[in-house]
LOGU-209558 format. One record per atom (N, C-alpha, C, O, CB): y negated, z, x negated; residue in one letter. Coordinates in steps of 0.02 Angstrom, whole numbers, plus 50000, padded with zeros to 5 digits. Glycine has a CB too. Layout:
! residues N
YZXa
...
//
This chain:
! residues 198
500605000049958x
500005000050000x
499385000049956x
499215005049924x
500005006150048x
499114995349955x
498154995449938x
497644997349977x
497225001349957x
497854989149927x
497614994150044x
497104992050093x
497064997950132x
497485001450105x
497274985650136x
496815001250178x
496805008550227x
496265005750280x
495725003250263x
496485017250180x
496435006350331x
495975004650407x
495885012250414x
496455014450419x
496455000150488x
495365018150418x
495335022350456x
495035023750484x
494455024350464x
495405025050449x
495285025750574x
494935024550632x
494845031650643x
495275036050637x
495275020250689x
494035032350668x
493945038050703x
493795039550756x
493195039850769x
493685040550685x
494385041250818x
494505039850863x
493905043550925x
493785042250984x
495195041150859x
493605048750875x
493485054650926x
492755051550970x
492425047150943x
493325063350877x
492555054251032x
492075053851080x
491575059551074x
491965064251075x
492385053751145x
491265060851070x
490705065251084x
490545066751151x
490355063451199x
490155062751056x
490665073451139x
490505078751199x
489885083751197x
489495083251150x
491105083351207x
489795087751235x
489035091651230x
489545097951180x
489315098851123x
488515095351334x
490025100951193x
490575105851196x
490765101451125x
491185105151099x
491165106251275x
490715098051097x
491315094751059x
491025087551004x
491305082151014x
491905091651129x
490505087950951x
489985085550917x
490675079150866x
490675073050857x
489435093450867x
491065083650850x
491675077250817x
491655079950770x
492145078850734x
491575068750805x
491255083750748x
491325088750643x
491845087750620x
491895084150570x
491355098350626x
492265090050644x
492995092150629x
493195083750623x
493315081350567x
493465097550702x
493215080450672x
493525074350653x
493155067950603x
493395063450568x
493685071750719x
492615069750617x
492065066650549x
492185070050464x
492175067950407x
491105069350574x
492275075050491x
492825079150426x
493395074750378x
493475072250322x
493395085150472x
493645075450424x
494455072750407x
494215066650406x
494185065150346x
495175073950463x
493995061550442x
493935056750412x
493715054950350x
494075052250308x
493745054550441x
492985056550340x
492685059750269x
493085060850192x
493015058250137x
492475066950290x
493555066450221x
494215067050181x
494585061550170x
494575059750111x
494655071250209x
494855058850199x
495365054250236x
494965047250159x
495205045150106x
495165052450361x
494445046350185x
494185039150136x
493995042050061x
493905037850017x
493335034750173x
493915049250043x
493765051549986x
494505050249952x
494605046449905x
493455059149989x
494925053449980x
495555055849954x
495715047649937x
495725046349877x
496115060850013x
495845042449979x
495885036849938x
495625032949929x
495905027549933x
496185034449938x
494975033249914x
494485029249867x
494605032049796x
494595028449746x
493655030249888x
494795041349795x
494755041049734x
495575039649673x
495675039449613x
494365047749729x
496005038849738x
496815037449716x
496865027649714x
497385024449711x
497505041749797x
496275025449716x
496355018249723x
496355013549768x
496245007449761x
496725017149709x
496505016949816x
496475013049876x
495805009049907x
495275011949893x
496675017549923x
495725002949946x
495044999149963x
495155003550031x
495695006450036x
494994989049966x
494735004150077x
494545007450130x
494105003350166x
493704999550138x
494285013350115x
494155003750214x
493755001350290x
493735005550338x
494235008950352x
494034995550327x
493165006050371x
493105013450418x
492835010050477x
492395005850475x
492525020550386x
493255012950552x
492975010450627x
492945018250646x
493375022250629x
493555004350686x
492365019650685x
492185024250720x
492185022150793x
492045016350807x
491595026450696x
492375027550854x
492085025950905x
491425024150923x
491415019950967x
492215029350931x
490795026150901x
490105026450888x
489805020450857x
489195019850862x
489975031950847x
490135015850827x
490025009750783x
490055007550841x
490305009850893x
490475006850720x
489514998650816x
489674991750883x
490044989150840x
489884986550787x
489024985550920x
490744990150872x
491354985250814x
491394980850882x
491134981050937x
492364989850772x
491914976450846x
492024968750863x
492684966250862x
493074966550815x
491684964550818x
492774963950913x
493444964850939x
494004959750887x
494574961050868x
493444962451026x
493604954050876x
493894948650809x
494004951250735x
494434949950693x
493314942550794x
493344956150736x
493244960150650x
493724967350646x
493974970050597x
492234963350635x
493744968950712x
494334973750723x
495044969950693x
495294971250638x
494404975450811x
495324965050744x
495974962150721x
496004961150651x
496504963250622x
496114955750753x
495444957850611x
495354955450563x
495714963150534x
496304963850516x
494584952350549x
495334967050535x
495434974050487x
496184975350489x
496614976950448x
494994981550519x
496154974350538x
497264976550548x
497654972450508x
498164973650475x
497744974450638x
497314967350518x
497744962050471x
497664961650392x
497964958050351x
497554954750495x
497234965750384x
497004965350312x
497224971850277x
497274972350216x
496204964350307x
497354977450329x
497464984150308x
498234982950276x
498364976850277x
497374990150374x
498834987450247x
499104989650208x
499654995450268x
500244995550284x
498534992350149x
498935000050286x
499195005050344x
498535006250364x
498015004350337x
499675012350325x
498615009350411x
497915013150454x
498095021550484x
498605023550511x
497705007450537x
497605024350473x
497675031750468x
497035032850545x
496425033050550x
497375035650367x
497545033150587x
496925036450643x
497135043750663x
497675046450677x
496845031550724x
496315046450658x
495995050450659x
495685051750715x
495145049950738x
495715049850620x
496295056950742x
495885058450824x
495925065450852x
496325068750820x
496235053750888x
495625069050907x
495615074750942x
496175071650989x
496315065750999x
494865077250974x
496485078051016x
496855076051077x
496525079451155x
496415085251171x
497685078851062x
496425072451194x
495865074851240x
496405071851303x
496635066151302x
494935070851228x
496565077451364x
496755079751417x
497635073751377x
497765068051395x
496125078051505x
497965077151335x
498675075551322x
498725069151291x
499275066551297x
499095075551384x
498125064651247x
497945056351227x
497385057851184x
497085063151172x
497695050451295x
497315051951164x
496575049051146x
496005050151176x
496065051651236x
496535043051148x
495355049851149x
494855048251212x
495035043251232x
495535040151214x
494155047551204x
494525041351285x
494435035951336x
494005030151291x
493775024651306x
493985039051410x
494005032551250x
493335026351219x
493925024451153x
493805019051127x
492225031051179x
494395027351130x
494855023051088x
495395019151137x
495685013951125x
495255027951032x
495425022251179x
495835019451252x
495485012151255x
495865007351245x
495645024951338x
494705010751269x
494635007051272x
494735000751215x
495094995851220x
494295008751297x
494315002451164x
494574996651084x
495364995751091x
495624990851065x
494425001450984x
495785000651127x
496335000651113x
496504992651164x
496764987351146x
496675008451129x
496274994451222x
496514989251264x
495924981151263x
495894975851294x
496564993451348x
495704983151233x
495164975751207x
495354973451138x
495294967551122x
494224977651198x
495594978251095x
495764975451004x
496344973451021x
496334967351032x
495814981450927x
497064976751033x
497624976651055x
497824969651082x
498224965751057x
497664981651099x
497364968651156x
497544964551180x
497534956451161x
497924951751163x
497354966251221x
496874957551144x
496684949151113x
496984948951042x
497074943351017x
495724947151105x
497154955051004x
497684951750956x
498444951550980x
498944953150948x
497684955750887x
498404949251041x
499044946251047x
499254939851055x
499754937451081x
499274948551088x
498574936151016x
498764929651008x
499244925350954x
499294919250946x
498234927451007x
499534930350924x
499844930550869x
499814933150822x
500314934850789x
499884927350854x
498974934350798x
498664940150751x
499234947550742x
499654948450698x
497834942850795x
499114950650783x
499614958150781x
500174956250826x
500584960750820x
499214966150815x
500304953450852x
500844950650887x
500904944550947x
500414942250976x
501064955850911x
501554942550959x
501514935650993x
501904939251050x
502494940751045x
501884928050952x
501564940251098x
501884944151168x
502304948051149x
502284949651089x
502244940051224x
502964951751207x
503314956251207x
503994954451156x
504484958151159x
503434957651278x
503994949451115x
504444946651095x
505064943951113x
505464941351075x
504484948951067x
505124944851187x
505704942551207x
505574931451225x
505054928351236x
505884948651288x
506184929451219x
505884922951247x
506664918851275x
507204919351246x
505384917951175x
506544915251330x
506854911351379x
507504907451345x
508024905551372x
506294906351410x
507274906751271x
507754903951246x
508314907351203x
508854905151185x
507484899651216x
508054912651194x
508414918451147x
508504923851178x
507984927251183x
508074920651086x
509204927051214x
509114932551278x
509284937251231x
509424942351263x
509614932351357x
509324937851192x
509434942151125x
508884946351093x
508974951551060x
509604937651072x
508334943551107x
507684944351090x
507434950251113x
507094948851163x
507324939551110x
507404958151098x
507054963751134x
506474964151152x
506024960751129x
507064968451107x
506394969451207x
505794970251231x
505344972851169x
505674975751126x
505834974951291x
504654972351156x
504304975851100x
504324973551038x
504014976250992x
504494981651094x
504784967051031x
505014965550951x
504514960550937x
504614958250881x
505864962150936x
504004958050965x
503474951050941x
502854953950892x
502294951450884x
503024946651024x
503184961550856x
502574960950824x
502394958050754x
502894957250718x
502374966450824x
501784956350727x
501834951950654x
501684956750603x
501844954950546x
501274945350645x
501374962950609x
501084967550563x
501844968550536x
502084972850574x
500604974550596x
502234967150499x
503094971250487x
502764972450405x
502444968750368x
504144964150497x
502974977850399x
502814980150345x
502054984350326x
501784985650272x
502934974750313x
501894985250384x
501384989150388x
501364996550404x
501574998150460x
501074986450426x
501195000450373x
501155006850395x
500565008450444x
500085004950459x
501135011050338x
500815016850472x
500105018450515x
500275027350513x
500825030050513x
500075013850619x
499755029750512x
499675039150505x
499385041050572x
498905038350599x
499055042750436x
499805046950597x
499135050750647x
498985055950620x
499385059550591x
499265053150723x
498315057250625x
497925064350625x
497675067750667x
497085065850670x
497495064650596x
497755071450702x
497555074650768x
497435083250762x
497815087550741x
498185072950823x
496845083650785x
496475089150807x
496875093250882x
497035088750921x
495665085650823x
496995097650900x
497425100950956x
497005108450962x
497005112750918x
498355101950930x
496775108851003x
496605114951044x
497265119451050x
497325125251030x
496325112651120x
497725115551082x
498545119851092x
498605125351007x
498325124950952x
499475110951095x
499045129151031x
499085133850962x
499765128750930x
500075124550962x
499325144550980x
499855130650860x
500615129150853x
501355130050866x
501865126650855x
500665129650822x
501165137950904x
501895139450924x
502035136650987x
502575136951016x
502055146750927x
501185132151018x
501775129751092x
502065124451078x
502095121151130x
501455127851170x
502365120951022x
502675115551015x
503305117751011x
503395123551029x
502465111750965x
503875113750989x
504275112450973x
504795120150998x
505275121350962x
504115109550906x
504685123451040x
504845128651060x
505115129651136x
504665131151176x
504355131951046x
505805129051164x
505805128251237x
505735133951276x
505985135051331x
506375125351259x
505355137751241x
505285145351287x
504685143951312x
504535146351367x
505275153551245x
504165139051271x
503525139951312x
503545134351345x
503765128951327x
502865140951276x
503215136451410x
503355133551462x
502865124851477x
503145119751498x
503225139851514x
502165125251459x
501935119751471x
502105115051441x
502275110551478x
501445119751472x
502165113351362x
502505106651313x
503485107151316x
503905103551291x
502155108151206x
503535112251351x
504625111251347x
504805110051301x
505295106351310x
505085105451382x
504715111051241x
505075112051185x
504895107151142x
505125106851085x
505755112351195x
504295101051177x
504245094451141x
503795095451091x
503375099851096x
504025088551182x
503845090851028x
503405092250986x
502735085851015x
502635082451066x
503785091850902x
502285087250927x
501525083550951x
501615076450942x
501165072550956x
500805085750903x
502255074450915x
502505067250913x
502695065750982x
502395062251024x
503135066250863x
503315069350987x
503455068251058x
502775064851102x
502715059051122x
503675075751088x
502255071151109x
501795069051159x
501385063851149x
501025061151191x
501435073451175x
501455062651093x
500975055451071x
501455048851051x
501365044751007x
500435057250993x
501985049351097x
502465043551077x
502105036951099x
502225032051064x
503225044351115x
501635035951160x
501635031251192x
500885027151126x
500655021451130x
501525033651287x
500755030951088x
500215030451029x
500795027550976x
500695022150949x
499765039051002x
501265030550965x
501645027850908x
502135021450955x
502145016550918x
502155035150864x
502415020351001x
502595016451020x
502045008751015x
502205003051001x
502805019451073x
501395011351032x
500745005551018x
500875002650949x
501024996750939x
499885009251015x
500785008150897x
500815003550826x
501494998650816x
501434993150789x
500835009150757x
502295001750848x
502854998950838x
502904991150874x
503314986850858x
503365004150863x
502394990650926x
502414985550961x
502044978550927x
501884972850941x
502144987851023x
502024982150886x
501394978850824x
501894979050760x
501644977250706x
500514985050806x
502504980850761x
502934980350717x
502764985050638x
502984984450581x
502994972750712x
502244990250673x
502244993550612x
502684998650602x
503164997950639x
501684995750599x
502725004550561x
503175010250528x
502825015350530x
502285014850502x
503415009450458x
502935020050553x
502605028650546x
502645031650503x
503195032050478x
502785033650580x
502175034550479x
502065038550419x
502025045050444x
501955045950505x
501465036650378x
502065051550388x
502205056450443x
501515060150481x
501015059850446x
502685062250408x
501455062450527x
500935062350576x
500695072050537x
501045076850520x
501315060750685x
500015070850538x
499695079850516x
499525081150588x
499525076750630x
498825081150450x
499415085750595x
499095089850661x
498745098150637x
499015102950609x
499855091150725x
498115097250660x
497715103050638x
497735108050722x
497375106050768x
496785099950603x
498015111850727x
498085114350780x
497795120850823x
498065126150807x
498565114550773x
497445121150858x
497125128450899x
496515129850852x
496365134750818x
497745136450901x
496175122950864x
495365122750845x
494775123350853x
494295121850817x
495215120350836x
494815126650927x
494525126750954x
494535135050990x
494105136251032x
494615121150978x
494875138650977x
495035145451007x
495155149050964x
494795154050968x
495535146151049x
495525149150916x
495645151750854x
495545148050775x
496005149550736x
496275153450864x
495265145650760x
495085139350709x
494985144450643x
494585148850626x
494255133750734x
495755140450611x
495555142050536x
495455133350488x
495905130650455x
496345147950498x
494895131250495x
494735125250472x
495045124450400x
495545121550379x
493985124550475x
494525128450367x
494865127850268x
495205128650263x
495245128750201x
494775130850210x
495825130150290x
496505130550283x
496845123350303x
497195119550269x
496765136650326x
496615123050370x
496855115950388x
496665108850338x
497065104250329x
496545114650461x
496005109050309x
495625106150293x
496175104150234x
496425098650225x
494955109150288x
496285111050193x
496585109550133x
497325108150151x
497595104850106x
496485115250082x
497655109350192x
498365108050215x
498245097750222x
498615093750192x
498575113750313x
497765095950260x
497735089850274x
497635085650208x
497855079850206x
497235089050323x
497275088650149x
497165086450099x
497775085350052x
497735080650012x
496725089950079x
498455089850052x
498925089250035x
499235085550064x
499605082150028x
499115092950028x
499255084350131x
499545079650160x
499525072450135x
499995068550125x
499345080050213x
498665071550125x
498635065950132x
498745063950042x
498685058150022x
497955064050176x
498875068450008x
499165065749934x
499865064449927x
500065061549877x
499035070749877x
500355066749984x
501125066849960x
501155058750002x
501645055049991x
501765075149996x
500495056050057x
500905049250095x
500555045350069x
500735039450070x
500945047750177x
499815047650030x
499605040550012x
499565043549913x
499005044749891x
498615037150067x
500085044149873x
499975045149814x
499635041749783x
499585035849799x
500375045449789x
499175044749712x
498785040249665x
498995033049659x
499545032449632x
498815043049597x
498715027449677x
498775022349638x
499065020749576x
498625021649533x
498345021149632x
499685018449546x
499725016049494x
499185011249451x
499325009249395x
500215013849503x
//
């Protein structure tokens, strides 16, 4: 990997300014600008472009998005790039439809994507504490973890034929927030998936 797309997914609220995720992003392009990596940065807040968007995907390596988790997803405003970038690169750019076709019944649902060999990271911000994950005693998440709940996010990149990298989650940031801890946990993170440049 050379290239890094990282998207910063988050919306601005009166309650909710993005620090934290302007943070990590911040981090996110330091950590590999200074391991080698070229970088490109989309914010929700930028007038990006739905052609210069595709362009970036296609040019990236992997892409590391960088988001809060707002009511169990994304905001609504990566929701949207999602369903305007997404879609019109499905002219072949990030993929050529669902991959199935009339002549090949062999052909799976989800398999038309062109990115193969592309990676992609999540980073996510969570209000939830950590122990309600992966735990079936507590009752609202059932035992699922923060992958689990963001499958239909990692299913998006796979449809696009990319590969998951492993996902950080800074968790109960909002109620109990130990940032510099997270801060530096994310910083390790992001040296064991994107190591120094040779």
């Amino acid at each position: 990997m050379k290239n890094v797309l990282v998207i910063n997914a988050h919306e601005e609220f009166e309650f909710s300014k993005g620090g934290l995720n302007r943070t990590m992003t911040d981090i996110a392009v330091e950590h590999l600008q200074q391991s080698g990596y070229e970088t490109q940065v989309t914010t929700m807040k930028d007038d990006w472009a739905i052609d210069a968007e595709i362009e970036k995907h296609i040019w990236a390596d992997a892409v590391v998005l960088q988001s809060p988790v707002n009511w169990m997803g994304v905001p609504w405003s990566f929701k949207k790039y999602m369903d305007l970038v997404y879609t019109y690169g499905g002219d072949g750019r990030l993929y050529t439809g669902d991959g199935r076709t009339r002549q090949d019944p062999s052909k799976q649902y989800g398999s038309g994507g062109t990115l193969n060999g592309k990676k992609y990271m999540i980073s996510l911000t969570f209000n939830a504490p950590r122990e309600s994950f992966g735990d079936p005693n507590q009752v609202f998440f059932e035992g699922k973890t923060a992958d689990d709940l963001f499958w239909p996010m990692h299913l998006t990149f796979r449809f696009m034929a990319m590969e998951p990298l492993p996902t950080f989650v800074a968790y109960d940031v909002m109620k109990n927030p130990d940032i510099e801890a997270d801060l530096a946990k994310y910083r390790e993170h992001l040296a064991e998936v994107f190591p120094k440049q040779a």
